[in-house]
C-alpha positions as CSV (number, residue, x, y, z in Angstrom):
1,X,3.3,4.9,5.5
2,X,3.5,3.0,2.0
3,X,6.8,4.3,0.7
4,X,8.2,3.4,-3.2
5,X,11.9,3.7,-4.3
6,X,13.0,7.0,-5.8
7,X,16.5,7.4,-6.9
8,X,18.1,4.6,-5.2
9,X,16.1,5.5,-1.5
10,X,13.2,4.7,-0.1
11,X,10.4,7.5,0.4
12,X,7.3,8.0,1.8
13,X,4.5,8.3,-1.2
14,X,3.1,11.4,0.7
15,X,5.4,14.3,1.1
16,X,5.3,17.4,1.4
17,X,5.1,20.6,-1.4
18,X,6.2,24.1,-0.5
19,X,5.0,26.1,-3.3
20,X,3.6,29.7,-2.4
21,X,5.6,29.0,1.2
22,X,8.6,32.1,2.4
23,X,6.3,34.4,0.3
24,X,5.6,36.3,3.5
25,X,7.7,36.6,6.2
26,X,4.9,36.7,8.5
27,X,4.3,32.9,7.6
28,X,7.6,32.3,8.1
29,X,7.8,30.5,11.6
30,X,4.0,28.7,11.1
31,X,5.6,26.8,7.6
32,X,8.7,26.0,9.5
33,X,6.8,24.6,12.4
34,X,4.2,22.7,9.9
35,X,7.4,21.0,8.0
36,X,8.9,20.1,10.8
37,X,5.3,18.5,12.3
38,X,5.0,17.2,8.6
39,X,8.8,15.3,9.4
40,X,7.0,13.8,13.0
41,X,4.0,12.5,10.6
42,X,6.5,10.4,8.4
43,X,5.9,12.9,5.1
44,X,9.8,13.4,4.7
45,X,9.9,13.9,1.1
46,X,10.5,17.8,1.1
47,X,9.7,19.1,-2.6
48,X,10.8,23.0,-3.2
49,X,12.2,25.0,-6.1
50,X,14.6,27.6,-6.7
51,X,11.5,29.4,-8.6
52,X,9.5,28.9,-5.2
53,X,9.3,32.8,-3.9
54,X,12.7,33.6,-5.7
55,X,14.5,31.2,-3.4
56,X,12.5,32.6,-0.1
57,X,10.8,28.8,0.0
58,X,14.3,27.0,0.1
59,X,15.4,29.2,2.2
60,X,12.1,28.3,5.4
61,X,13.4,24.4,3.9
62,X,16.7,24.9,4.9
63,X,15.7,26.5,8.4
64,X,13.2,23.5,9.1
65,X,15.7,20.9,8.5
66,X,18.6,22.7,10.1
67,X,19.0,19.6,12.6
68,X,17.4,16.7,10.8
69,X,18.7,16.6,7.3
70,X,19.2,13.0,7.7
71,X,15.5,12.2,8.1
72,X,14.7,14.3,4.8
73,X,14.9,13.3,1.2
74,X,15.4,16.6,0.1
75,X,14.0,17.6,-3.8
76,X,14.8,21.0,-5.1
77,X,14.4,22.1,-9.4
78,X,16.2,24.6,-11.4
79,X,14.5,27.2,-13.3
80,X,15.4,26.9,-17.4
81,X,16.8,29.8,-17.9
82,X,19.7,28.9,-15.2
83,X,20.0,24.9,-17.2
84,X,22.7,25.9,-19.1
85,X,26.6,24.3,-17.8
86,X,27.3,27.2,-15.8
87,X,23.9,28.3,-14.7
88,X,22.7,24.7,-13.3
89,X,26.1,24.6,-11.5
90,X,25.4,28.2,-9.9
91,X,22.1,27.6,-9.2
92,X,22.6,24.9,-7.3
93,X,25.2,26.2,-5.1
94,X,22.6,28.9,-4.5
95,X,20.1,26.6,-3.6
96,X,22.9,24.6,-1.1
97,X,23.5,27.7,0.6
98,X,19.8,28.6,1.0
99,X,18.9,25.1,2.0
100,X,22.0,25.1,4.5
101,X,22.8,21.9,3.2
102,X,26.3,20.1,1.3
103,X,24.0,17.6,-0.9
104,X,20.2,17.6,-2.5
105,X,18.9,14.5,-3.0
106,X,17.2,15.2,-6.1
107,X,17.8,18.1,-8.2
108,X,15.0,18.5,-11.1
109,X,15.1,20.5,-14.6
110,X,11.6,22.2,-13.5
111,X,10.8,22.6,-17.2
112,X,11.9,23.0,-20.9
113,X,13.5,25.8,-22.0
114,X,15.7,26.8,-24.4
115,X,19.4,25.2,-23.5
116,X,19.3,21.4,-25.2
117,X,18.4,19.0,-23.0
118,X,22.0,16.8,-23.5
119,X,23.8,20.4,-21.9
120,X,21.4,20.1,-18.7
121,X,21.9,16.9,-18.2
122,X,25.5,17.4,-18.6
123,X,25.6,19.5,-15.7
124,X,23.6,17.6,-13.6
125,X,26.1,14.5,-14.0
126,X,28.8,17.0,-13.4
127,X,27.1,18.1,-10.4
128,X,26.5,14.0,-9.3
129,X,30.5,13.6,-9.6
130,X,31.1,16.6,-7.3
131,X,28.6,15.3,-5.0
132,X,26.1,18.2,-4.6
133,X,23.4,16.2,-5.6
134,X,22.7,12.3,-5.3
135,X,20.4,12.0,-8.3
136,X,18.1,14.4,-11.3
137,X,15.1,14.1,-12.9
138,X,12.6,16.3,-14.8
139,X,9.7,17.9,-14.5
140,X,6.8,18.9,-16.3
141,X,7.6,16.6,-19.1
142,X,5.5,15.0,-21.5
143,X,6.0,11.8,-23.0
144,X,7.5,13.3,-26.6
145,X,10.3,15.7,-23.8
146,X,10.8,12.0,-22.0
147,X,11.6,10.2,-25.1
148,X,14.0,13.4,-26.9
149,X,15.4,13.2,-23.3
150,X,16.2,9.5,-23.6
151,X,18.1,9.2,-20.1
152,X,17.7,6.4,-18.1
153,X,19.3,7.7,-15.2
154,X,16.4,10.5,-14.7
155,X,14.9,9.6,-11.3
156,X,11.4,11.0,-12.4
157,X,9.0,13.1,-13.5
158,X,6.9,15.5,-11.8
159,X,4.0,16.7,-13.4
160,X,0.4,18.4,-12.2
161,X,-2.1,15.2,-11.7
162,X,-5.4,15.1,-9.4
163,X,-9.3,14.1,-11.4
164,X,-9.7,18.0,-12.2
165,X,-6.1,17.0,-14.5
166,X,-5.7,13.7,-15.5
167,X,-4.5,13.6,-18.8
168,X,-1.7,12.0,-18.2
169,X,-3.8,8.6,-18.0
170,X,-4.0,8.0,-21.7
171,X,-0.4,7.9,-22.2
172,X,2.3,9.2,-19.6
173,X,1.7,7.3,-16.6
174,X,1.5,4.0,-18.4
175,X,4.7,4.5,-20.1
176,X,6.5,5.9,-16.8
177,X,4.8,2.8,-14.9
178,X,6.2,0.6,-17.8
179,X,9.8,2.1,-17.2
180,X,9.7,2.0,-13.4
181,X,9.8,5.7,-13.4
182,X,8.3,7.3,-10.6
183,X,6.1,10.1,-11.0
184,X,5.7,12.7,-8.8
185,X,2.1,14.5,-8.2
186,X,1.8,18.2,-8.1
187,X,-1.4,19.9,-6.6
188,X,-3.0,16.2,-5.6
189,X,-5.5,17.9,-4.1
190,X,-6.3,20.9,-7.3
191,X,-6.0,24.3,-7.5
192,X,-8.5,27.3,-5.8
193,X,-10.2,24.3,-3.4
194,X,-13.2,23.6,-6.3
195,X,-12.0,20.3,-6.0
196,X,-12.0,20.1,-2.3
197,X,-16.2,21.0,-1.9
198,X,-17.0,18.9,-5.3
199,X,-20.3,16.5,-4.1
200,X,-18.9,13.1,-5.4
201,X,-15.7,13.7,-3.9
202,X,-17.8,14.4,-0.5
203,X,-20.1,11.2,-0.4
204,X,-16.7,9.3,-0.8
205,X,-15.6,11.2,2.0
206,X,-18.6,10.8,4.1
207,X,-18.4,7.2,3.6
208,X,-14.7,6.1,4.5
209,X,-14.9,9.0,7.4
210,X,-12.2,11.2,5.7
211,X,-12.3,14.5,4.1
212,X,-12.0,15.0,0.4
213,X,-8.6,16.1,0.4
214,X,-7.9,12.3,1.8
215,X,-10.0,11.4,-1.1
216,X,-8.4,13.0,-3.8
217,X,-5.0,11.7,-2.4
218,X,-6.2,8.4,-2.0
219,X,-7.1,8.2,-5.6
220,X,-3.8,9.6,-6.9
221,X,-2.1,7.0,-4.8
222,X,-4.1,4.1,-6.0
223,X,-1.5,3.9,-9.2
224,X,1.6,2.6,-7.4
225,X,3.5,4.4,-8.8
226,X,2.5,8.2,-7.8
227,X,4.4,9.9,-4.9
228,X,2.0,13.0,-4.3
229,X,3.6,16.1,-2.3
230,X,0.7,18.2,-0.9
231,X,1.1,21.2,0.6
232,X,0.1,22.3,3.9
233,X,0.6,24.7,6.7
234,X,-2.5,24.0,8.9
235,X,-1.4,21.7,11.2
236,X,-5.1,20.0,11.3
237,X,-4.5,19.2,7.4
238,X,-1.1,18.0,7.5
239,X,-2.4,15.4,9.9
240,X,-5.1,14.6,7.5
241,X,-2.5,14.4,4.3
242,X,-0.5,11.8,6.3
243,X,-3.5,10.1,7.4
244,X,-4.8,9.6,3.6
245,X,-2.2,6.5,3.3
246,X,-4.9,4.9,4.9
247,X,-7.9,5.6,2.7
248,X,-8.6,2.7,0.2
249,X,-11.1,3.8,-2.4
250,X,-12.9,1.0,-3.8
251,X,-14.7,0.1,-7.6
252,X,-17.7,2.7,-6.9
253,X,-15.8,4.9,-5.6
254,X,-13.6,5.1,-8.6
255,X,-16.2,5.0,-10.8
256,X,-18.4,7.7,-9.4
257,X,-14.8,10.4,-9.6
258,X,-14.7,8.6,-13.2
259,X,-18.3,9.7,-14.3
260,X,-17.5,13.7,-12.5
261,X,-14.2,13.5,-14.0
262,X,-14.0,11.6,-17.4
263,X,-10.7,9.5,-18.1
264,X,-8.7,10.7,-21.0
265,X,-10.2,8.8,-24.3
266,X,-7.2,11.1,-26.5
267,X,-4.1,12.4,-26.5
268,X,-4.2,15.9,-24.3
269,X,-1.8,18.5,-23.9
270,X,0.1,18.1,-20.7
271,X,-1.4,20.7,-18.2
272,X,0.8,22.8,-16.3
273,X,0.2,25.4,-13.5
């Protein structure tokens, strides 16, 4: 699988989200066993959250990578209203003990909120020093929050991008590309599955033999840049999210999502969901 550099280490550029997952316990053992298949398929970039079920989704984390920590590159985010000195530090040790874990690998603000950025960031050195976590970074940041924020030791920023959202073309992803900041892709693949049944994306599809989940991945990947962290329980689609490293999309291709979804020609308002 392509992998880029994040934080110092090199990761896969597929990994693998966990929003919505240890929302019911019923699900419990099917999204430990498809994070664990997701670890056989090379996607070991785990992305989860504190916010993610109140914990409940660090929590399935933690009890899929009981014994193989050290294949994961483990990403977790704080909530603002916890980014102030003493709430980033308790959070965190929250999320340890959830994760069942000494160290996160990458420990992200998960947006702004009302403690100054300078205090956050304060506490996530602190937190580098003790050796909880290896590296931090943002999220949901747009360019203005990246530039008041003025750190170059954050790691990245991960923000909503697939064609239904691509804002972030006209300005953002340039200037992250520029700075050899990663960016990490939220819902690659969209929100409520229109993407996944639109008719352009499917005649790609039908032509490279994929499905147009591979396609929408493929085309966040074609910026080198992107990481994208899909999520998946299925075990059918996991197979296929790991298997999208191999889909190339060519000029038509491109240009057919370009003329369904429009580039950015202005300045937009960074989405968030």
């Amino acid at each position: 699988m392509q992998t880029i550099e994040l934080g110092g280490e090199s990761v896969p550029r597929i990994g693998q989200g966990t929003w919505h997952m240890g929302e019911n316990a019923g699900q419990r053992q099917a999204e430990v066993r498809a994070l664990r298949e997701g670890l056989d398929l090379g996607m070991t970039l785990i992305d989860t959250a504190e916010m993610y079920a109140e914990g409940g989704s660090e929590e399935v984390v933690g009890q899929a990578i009981r014994d193989r920590r050290d294949e994961v590159y483990l990403v977790s985010k704080v909530y603002p209203h916890n980014a102030s000195t003493k709430g980033v530090q308790d959070a965190c040790e929250r999320s340890l003990s959830r994760l069942g874990t000494d160290t996160i690998d990458l420990y992200l603000l998960h947006w702004r909120g009302q403690y100054p950025l300078s205090e956050t960031v304060e506490a996530f050195e602190r937190l580098r020093e003790q050796g909880k976590i290896l590296r931090w970074g943002v999220s949901n940041f747009d360019l203005d929050d990246l530039a008041e924020l003025d750190a170059p030791a954050c790691a990245t920023n991960q923000v909503l991008y697939n064609p239904e959202a691509r804002g972030i073309e006209y300005d953002l992803l340039p200037w992250q590309a520029q700075q050899n900041m990663p960016l990490m892709a939220y819902c690659p693949i969209g929100q409520g599955g229109a993407l996944l049944h639109d008719a352009a994306l499917q005649r790609i599809a039908d032509k490279h033999s994929a499905t147009t989940a591979q396609v929408a991945l493929a085309w966040a990947l074609r910026h080198p840049g992107v990481i994208a962290i899909p999520k998946a329980v299925n075990l059918d689609h996991l197979k296929q999210n790991a298997e999208a490293d191999n889909v190339r999309l060519d000029g038509d291709d491109l240009a057919q999502i370009d003329a369904a979804y429009p580039p950015p020609a202005r300045k937009q308002s960074l989405q968030m969901v």
